[in-house]
N, C-alpha and C positions, 0 to 999 in steps of 0.2 A: 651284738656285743659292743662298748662301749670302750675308746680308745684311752689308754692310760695317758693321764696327764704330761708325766714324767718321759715318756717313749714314743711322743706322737712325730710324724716323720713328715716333712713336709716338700711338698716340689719343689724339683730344682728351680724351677723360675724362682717362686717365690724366696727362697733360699739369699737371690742375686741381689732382692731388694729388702731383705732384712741383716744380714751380715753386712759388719763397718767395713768402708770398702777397704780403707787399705791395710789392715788385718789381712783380709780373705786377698790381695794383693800379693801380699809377704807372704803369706802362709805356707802355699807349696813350696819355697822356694828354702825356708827352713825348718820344713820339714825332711828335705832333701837334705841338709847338712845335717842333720839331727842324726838320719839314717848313714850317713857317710862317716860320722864321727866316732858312732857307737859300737855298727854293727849290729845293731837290732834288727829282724827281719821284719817288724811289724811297729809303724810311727804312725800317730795320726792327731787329728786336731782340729779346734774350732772356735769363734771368737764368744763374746758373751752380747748377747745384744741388750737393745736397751729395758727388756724386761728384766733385766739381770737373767736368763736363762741362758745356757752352752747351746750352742747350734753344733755339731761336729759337718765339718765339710769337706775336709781335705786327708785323702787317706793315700798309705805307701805298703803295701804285701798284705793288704787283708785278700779274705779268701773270698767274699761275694758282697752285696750293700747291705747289709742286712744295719747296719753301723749310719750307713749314709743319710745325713739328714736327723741323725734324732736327736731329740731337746732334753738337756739334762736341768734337772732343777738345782737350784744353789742347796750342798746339805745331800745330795741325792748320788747313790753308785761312787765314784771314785773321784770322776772331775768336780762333779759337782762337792764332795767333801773337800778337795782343792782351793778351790772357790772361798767357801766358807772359812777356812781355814789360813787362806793366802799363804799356803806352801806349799811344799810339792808332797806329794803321798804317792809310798810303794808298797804294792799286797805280794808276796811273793805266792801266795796260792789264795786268785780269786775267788774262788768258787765257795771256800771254807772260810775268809777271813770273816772277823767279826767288826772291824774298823769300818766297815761301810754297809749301806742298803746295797742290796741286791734284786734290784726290782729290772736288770739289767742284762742277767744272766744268760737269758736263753740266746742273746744276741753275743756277750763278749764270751760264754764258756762255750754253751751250746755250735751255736753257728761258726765264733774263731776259734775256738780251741783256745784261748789265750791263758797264760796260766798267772805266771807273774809281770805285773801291771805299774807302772806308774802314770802320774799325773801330775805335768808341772804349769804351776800358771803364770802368766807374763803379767806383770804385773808395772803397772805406768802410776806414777807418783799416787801409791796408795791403791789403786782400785786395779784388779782385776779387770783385763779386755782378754783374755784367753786363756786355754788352755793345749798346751800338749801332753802329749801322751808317747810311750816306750811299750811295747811288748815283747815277751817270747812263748812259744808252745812248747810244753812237754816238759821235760825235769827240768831245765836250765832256770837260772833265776838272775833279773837283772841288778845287777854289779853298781856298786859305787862308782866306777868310772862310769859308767852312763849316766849316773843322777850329775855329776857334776859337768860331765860335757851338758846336760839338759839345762843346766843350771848357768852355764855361761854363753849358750844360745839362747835361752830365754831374756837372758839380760841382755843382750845384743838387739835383738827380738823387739823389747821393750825402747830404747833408744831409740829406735827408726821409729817408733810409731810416735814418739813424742817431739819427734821433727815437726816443724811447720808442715800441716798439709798443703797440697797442690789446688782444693779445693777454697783456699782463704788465696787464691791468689785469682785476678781476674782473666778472664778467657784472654785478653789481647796477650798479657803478659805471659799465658802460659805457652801460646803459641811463637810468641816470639823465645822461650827459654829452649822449644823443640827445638827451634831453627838454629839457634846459636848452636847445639848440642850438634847437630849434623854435620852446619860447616865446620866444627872443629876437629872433625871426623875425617875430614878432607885435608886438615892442612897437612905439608907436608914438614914445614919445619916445624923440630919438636920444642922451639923455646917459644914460637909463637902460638904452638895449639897448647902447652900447657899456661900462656897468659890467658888464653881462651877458656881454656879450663877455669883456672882461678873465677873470673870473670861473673863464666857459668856458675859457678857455685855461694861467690858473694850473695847471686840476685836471688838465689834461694833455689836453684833449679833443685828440684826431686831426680831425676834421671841424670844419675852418672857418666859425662864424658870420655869413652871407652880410647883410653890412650894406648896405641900398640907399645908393646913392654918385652916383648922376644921371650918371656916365660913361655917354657915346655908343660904339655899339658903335667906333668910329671912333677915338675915344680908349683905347679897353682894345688894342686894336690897336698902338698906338704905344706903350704902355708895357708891353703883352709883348714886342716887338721891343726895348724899352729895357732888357727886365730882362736880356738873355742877351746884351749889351757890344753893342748894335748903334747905331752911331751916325745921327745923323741923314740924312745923305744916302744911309748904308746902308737905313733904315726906306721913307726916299722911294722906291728905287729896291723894295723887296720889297713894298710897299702899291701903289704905281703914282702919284706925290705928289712935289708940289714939295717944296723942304728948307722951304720959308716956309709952308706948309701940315700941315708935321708939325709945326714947331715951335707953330703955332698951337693944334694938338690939342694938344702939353704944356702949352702956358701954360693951355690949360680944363683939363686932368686937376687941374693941379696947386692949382689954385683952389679946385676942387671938393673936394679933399681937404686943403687948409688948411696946404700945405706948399709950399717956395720954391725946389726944385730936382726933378730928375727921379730920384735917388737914392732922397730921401724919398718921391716920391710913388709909387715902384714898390714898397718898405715898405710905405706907406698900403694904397694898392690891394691888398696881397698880406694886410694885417693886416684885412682888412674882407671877405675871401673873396672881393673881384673878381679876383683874377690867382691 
């Protein structure tokens, strides 16, 4: 029997040397926010390579690979209508909608149970390099508050990747951009490791100089939910917290970091390598 074009699944090796790397870099790591913001038990995701095809690579509560590795065509199942579409697309029942192919099924109904689906794609000046994805199983259906946390991590998402890469910078320089990052790591006065910082970051460093901030884990919590438009009663209800108990964690972030609003202080936090 002959493999479908559209669901061919390919080794992990191969995988490392066709997805852009720093895509598949970031990827787990906002997919992880994605999952943290929403609430979804099931996020996943993958870059587009240069055939213009979805590679999916990076998954958070699916239930076996069956997903791992498969190639979506542009046009094709949900990411790939994404794609083609350059917006995000939600089926609240896969399995029946008529807005996409379903050449997909036996994999996202069959095998995950997945019921209602989206697909948002990241999108860098005009072109699609990704897409993610949102699930849940069984009657629930996902919520407008998910499409727009997806919607301002993808655009988060999108900005890192249209950073200068590390790749346009030459070996000497990038090993001397590590080193700088280390010893700054070291210093102890904090007017001089945050010159250090500056410094680091002029030259173009990619890796964030991790500056101690005394943020409780409790606090970095509130101000990643702050960074991707989650308002406060939104934070209380996805930490498990009154609104007067999140607000409390802002006012110490914000202290701590020497600024007067939760804008600034998600800046702060993101400019010091905690967020």
């Amino acid at each position: 029997m002959g493999v479908h074009p559209f669901s061919r699944v390919l080794p992990s090796a191969r995988l490392l040397d066709v997805l852009p790397d720093r895509f598949q870099v970031l990827l787990p790591q906002r997919l992880d926010m994605l999952r943290r913001a929403t609430g979804l038990p099931v996020v996943f995701g993958g870059a587009v390579t240069p055939g213009r095809d979805l590679l999916l690579s990076s998954f958070q509560g699916t239930h076996g690979t069956s997903l791992h590795g498969l190639r979506v065509g542009t046009g094709r199942g949900l990411g790939g209508t994404a794609i083609a579409m350059g917006t995000a697309v939600r089926v609240n029942d896969y399995a029946s909608t008529r807005a996409i192919t379903h050449e997909f099924d036996q994999m996202v109904v069959v095998d995950e149970r997945l019921t209602s689906v989206f697909a948002y794609p990241v999108t860098v000046r005009g072109t699609v390099h990704g897409v993610l994805y949102g699930a849940v199983r069984g009657q629930a259906t996902v919520g407008d508050r998910a499409i727009r946390m997806a919607g301002a991590i993808a655009q988060g998402f999108a900005q890192d990747l249209d950073m200068p890469s590390q790749q346009n910078q030459t070996l000497h320089t990038q090993a001397a951009l590590r080193e700088l990052a280390e010893v700054a790591k070291l210093v102890g006065d904090p007017v001089l490791r945050e010159r250090l910082r500056k410094v680091h970051q002029n030259l173009g460093g990619a890796v964030p100089v991790s500056v101690p901030t005394g943020l409780t884990p409790r606090e970095l919590d509130t101000l990643r939910l702050a960074a991707v438009g989650a308002s406060n009663r939104e934070i209380a209800a996805e930490l498990g917290l009154s609104t007067e108990t999140v607000k409390a964690y802002l006012r110490g972030a914000m202290r701590k970091l020497g600024v007067h609003n939760r804008t600034a202080a998600v800046h702060a936090a993101r400019s010091t390598g905690a967020l």
